[in-house]
Residue frames relative to the residue before (quaternion, step in Angstrom):
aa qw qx qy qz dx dy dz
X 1.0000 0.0000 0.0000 0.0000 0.00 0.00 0.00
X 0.3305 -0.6851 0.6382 0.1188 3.38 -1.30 0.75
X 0.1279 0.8209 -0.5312 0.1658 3.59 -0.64 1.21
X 0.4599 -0.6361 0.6129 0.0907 3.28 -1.39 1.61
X 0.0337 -0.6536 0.7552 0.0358 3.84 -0.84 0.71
X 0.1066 0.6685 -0.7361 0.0001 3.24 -1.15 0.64
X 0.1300 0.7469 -0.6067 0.2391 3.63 -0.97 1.46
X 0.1928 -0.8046 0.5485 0.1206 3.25 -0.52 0.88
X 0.6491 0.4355 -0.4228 0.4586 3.45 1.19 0.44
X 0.4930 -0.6966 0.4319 0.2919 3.80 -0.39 1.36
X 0.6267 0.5636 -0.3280 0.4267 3.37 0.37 -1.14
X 0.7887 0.3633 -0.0879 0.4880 3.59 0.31 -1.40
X 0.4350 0.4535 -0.4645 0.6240 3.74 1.10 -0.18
X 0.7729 0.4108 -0.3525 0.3310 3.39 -0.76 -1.34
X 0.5089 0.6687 -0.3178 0.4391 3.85 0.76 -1.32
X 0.8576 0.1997 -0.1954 0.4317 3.02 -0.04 -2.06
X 0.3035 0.7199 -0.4280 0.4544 4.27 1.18 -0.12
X 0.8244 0.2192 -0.1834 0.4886 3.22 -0.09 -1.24
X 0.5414 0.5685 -0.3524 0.5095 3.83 0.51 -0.42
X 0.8265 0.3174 -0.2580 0.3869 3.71 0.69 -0.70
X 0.5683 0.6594 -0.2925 0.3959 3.19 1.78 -0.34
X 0.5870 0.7220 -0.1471 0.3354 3.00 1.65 -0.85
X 0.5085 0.5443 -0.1279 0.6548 2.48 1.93 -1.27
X 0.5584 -0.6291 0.3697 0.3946 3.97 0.85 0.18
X 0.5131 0.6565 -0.4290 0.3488 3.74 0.87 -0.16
X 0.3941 -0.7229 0.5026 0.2635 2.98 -1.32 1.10
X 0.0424 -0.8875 0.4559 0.0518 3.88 -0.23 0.35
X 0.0124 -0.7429 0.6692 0.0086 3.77 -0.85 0.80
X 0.4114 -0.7383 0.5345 -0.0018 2.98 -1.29 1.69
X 0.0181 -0.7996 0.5855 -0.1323 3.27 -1.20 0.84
X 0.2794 -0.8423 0.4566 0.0628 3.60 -0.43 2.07
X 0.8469 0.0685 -0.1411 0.5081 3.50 1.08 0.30
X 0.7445 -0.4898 0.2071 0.4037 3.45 -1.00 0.32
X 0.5831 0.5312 -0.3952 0.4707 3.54 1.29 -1.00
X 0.7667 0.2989 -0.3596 0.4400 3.84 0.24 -0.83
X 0.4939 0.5073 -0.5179 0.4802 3.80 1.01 0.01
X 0.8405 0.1786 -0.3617 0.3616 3.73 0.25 -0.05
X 0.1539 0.7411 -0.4476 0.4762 2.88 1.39 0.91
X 0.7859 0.3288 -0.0889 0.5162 3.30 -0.27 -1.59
X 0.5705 0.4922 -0.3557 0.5530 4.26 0.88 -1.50
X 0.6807 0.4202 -0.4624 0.3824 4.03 0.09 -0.65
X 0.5475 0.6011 -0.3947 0.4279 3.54 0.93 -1.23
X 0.2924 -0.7497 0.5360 0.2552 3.84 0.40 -0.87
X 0.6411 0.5978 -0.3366 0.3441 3.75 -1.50 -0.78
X 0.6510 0.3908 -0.5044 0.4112 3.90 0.99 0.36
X 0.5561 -0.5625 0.5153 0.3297 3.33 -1.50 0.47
X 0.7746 -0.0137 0.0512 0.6303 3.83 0.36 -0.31
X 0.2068 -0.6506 0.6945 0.2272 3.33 -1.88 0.46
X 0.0777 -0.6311 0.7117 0.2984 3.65 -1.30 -0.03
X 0.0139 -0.7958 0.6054 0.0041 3.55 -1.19 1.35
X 0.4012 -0.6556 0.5893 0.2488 3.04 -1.13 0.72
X 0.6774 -0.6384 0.3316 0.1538 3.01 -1.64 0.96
X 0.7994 0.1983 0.0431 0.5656 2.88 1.30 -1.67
X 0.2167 0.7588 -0.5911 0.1667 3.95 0.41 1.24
X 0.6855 -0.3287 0.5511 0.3441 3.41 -1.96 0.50
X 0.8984 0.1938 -0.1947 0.3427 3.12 -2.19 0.72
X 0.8032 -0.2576 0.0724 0.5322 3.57 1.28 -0.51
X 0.1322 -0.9199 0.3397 0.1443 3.77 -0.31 0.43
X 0.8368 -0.3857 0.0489 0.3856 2.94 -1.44 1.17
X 0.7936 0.4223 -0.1626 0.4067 3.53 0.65 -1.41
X 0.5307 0.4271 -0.5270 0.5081 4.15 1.37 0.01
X 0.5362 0.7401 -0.2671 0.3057 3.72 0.93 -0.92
X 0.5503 0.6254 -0.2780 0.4783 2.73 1.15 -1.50
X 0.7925 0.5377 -0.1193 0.2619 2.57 -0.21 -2.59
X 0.5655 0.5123 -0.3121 0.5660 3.77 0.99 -1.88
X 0.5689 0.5210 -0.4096 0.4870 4.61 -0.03 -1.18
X 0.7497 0.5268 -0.2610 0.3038 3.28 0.23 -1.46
X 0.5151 0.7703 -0.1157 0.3576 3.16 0.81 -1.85
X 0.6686 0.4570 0.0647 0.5831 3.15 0.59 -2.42
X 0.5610 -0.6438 0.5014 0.1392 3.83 0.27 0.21
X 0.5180 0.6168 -0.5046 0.3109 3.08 1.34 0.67
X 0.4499 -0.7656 0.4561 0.0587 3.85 -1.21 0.52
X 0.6281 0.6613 -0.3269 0.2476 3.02 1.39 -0.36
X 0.5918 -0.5622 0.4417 0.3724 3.67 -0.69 1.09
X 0.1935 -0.8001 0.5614 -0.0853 3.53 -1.37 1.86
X 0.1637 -0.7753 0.6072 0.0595 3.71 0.16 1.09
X 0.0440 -0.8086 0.5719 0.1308 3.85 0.10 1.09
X 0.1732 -0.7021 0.6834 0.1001 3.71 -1.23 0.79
X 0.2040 0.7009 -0.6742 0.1119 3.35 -1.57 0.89
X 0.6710 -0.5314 0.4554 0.2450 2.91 -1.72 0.28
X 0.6714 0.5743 -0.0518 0.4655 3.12 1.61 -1.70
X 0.0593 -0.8215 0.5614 -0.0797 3.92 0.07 1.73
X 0.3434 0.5518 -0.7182 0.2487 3.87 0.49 0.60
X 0.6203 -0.4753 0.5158 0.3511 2.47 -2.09 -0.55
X 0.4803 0.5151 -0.4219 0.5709 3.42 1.15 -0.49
X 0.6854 0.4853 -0.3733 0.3942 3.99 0.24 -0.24
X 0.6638 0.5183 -0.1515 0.5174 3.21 0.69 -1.12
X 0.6408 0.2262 -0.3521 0.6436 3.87 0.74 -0.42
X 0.6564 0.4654 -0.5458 0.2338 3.78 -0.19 -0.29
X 0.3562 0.7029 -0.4987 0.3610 3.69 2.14 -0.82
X 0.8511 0.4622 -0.1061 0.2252 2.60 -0.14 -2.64
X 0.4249 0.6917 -0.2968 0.5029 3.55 1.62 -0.77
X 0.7420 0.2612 -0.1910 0.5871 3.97 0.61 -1.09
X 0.7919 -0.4009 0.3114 0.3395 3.32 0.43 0.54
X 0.4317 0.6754 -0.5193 0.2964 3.82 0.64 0.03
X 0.6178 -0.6071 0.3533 0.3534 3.17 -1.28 0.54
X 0.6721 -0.1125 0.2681 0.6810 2.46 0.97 -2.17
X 0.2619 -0.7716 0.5379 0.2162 4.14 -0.88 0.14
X 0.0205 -0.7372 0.6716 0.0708 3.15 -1.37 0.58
X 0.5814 -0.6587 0.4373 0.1919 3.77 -1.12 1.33
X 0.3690 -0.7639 0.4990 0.1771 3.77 -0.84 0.34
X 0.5537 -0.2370 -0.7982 -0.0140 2.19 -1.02 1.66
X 0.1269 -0.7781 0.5894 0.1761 3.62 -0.89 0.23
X 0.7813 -0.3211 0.4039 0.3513 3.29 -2.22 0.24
X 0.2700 -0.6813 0.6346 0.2456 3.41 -1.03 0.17
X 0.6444 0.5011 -0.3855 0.4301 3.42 0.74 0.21
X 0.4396 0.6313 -0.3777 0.5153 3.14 1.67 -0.38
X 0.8608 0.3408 -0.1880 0.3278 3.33 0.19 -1.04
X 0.6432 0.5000 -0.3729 0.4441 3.45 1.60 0.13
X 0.6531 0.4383 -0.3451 0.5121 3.00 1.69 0.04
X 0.4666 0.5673 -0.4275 0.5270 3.73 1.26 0.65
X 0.6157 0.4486 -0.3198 0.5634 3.54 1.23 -0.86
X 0.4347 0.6777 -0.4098 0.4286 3.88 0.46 -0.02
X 0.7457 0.6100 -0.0017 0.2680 2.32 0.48 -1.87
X 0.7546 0.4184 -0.0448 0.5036 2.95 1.19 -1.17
X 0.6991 0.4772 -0.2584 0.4656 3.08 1.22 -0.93
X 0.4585 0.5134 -0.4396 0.5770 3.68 1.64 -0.20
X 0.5612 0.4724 -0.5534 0.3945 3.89 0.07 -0.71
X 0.8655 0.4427 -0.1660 0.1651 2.89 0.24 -1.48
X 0.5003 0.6581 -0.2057 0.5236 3.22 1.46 -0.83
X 0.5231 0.6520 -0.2715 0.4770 3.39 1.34 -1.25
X 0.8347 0.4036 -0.0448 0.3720 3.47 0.38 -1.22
X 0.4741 0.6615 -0.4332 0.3871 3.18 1.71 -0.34
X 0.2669 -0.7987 0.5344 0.0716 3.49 -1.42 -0.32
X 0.6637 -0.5915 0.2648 0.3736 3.33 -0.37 0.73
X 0.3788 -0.7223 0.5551 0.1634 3.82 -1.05 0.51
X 0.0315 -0.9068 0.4126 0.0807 3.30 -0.36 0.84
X 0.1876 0.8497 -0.4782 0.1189 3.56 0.45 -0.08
X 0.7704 -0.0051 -0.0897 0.6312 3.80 -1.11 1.42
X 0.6140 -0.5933 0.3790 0.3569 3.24 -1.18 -0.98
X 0.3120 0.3928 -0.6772 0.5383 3.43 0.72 2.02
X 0.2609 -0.6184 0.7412 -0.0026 3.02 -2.20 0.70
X 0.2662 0.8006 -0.5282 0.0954 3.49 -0.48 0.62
X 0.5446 -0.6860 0.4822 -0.0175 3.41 -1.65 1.41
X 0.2381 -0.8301 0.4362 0.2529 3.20 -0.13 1.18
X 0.5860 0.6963 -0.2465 0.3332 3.00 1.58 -1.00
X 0.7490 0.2280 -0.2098 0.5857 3.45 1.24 -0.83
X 0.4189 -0.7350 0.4332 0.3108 3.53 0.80 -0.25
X 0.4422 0.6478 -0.4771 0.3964 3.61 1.69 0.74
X 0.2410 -0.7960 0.5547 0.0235 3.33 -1.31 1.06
X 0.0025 0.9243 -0.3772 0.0578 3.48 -0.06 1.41
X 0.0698 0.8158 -0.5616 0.1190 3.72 -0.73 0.63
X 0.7915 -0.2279 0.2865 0.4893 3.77 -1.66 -0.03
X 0.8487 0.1908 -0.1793 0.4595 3.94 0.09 -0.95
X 0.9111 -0.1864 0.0328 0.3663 3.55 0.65 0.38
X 0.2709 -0.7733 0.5099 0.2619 3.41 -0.48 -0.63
X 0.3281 -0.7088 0.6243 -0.0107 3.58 -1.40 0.97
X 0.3133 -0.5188 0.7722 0.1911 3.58 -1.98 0.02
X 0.0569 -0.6923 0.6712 0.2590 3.64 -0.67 0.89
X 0.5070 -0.4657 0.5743 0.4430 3.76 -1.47 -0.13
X 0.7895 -0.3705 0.1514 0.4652 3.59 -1.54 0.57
X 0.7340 0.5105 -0.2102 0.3954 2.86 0.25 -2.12
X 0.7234 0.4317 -0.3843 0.3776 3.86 0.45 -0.71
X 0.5896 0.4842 -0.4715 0.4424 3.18 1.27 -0.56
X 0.5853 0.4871 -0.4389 0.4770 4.15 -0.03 -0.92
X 0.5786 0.5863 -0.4025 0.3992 3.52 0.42 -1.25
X 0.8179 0.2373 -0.1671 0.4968 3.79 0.33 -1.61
X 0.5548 0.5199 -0.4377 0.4799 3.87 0.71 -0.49
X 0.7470 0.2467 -0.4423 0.4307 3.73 0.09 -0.11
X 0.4486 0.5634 -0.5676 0.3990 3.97 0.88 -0.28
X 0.6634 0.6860 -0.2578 0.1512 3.01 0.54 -1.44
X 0.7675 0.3622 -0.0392 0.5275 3.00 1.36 -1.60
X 0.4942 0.6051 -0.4729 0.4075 3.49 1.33 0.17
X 0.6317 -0.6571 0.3960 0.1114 4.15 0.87 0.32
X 0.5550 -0.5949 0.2494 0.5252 3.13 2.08 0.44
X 0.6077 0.5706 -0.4533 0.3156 3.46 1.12 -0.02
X 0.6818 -0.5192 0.3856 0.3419 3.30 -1.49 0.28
X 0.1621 -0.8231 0.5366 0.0910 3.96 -0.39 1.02
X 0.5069 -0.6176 0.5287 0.2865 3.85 -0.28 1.74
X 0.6363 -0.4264 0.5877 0.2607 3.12 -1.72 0.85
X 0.7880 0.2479 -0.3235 0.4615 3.85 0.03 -1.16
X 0.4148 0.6640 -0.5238 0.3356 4.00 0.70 -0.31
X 0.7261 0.5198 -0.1156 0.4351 3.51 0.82 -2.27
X 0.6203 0.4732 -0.3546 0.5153 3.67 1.25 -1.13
X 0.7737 0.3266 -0.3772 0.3904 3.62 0.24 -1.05
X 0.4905 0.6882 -0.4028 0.3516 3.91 1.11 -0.27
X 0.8593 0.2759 -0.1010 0.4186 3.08 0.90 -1.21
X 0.6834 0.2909 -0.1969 0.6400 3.83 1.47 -0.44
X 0.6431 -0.3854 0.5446 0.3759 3.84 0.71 -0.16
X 0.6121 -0.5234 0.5637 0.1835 3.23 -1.87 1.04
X 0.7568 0.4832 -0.0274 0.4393 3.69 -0.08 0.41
X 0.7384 0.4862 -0.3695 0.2860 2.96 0.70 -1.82
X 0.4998 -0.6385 0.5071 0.2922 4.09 0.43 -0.21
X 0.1446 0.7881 -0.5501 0.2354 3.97 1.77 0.64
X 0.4162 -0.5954 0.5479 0.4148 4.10 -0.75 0.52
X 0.5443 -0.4843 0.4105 0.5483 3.72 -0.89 -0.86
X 0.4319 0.6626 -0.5228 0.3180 3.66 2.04 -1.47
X 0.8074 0.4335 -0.3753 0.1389 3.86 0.25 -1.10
X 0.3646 0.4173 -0.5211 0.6492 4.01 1.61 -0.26
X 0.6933 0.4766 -0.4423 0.3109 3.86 -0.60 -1.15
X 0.6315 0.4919 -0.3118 0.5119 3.98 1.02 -0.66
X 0.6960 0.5543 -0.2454 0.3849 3.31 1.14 -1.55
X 0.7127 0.6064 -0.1778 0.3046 3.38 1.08 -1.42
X 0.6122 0.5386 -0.1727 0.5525 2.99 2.04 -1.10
X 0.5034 0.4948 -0.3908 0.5909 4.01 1.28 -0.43
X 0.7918 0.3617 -0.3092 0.3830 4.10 0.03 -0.88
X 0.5560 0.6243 -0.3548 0.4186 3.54 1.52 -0.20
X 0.6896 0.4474 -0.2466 0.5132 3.04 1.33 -1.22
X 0.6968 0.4279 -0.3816 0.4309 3.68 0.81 -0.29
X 0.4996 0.6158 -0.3873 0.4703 3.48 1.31 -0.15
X 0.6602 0.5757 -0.1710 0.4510 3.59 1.09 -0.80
X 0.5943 0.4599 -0.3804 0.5391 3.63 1.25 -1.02
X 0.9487 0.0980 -0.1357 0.2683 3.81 0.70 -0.82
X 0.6718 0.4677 -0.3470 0.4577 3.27 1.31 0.91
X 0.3526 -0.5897 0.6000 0.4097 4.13 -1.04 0.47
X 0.7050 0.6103 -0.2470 0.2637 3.61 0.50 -0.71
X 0.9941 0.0063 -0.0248 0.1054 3.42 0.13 -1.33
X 0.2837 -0.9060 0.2974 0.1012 3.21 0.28 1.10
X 0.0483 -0.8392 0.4575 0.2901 3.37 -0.68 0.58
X 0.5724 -0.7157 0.4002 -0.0071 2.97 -0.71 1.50
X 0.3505 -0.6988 0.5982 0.1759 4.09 -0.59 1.38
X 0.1787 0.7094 -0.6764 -0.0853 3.68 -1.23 0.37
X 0.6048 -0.6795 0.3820 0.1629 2.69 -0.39 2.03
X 0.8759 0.0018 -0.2059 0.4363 3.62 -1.23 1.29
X 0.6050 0.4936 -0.2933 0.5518 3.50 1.29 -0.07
X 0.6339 -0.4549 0.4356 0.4488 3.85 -0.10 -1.06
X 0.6636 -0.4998 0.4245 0.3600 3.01 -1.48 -0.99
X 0.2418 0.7834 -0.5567 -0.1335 3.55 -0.97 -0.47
X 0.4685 -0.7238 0.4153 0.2901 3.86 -0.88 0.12
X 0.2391 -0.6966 0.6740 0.0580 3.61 -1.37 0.76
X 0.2246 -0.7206 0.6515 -0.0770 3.26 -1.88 0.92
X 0.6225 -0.4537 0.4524 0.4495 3.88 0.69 1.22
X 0.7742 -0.3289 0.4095 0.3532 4.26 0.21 -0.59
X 0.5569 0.6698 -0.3973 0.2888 3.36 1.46 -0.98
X 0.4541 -0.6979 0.4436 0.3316 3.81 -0.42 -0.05
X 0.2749 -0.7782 0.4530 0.3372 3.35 -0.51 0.18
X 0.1200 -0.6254 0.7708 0.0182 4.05 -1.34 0.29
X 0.4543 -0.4948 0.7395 0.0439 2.60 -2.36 1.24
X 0.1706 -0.7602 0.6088 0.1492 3.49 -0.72 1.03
């Protein structure tokens, strides 16, 4: 899982950071609302955990503004504040689910699960030319066969996928797949890009994903249109 922490309380950021990495998740951290939509605009995480009450902007206009915009991504709201009048105003802006402060960190990696199964649950296949491929299983299918991609190739091709034939920046794909920050070289999309090309090839006449020099990458299909099954 890919996960946005936004916490404006160092101690408890860092805590709950390390507690989810452990748990394998990549995770980029954010001390206030402006760099939380910062990083939330970038896209590509599977769930955010926001605090309610941060500097420069808070959790719940964020929310609301994400929402608004048509975003979808599962919201694990954190607060201090356990009414009920609090707790519907979360879920009201759009939160997934909420958890009070202070709280278990295992709670909350097993709430983020949670979510990310809902959500995953609900996802749907990608269709584009004439390969089809599942984020959920990571199988890639088409005219000459069919394949398992490894993680990274899958995220790698699920986000081409959904970008609509446009061209997807190098730093978009870097921060998609290693995190905002993480210092990833380009050799490693440039390694990655060259593994999903070659698996695109074992099972399609059509589609190619295609290098545009100084910019990134993005994929073609002979003309065929693409569709969201």
């Amino acid at each position: 899982m890919r996960i946005l922490l936004a916490e404006d309380d160092k101690a408890l950021r860092r805590a709950t950071a390390a507690a989810l990495r452990a748990e394998s998740c990549l995770v980029d951290e954010a001390e206030n609302g402006e760099d939380a939509a910062y990083y939330w605009g970038e896209g590509g995480y599977d769930a955010v955990v926001l605090d309610r009450m941060m500097p420069a902007l808070d959790g719940l206009t964020l929310l609301r503004r994400m929402r608004a915009a048509g975003d979808s991504t599962p919201v694990l709201l954190l607060t201090a504040l356990d009414g009920i009048g609090d707790r519907v105003d979360g879920l009201d802006a759009g939160a997934d689910d909420y958890l009070a402060k202070p709280f278990d960190v295992r709670e909350l990696c097993a709430r983020l699960r949670a979510l990310c199964r809902r959500a995953a649950g609900g996802s749907t296949a990608l269709a584009f030319g004439d390969v089809r491929f599942s984020p959920a299983s990571l199988e890639l299918a088409g005219p000459l066969g069919k394949c398992t991609l490894a993680r990274k190739e899958g995220e790698l091709l699920e986000y081409l996928l959904r970008q609509n034939r446009c061209t997807a920046s190098r730093h978009a794909l870097l921060a998609r797949l290693w995190g905002a920050g993480s210092g990833a070289a380009d050799a490693n999309l440039d390694s990655y890009a060259y593994y999903v090309r070659r698996r695109l090839a074992a099972v399609s006449r059509q589609v190619k994903l295609r290098t545009v020099r100084g910019v990134g990458y993005c994929l073609t299909a002979d003309g065929a249109p693409e569709e969201h099954l």
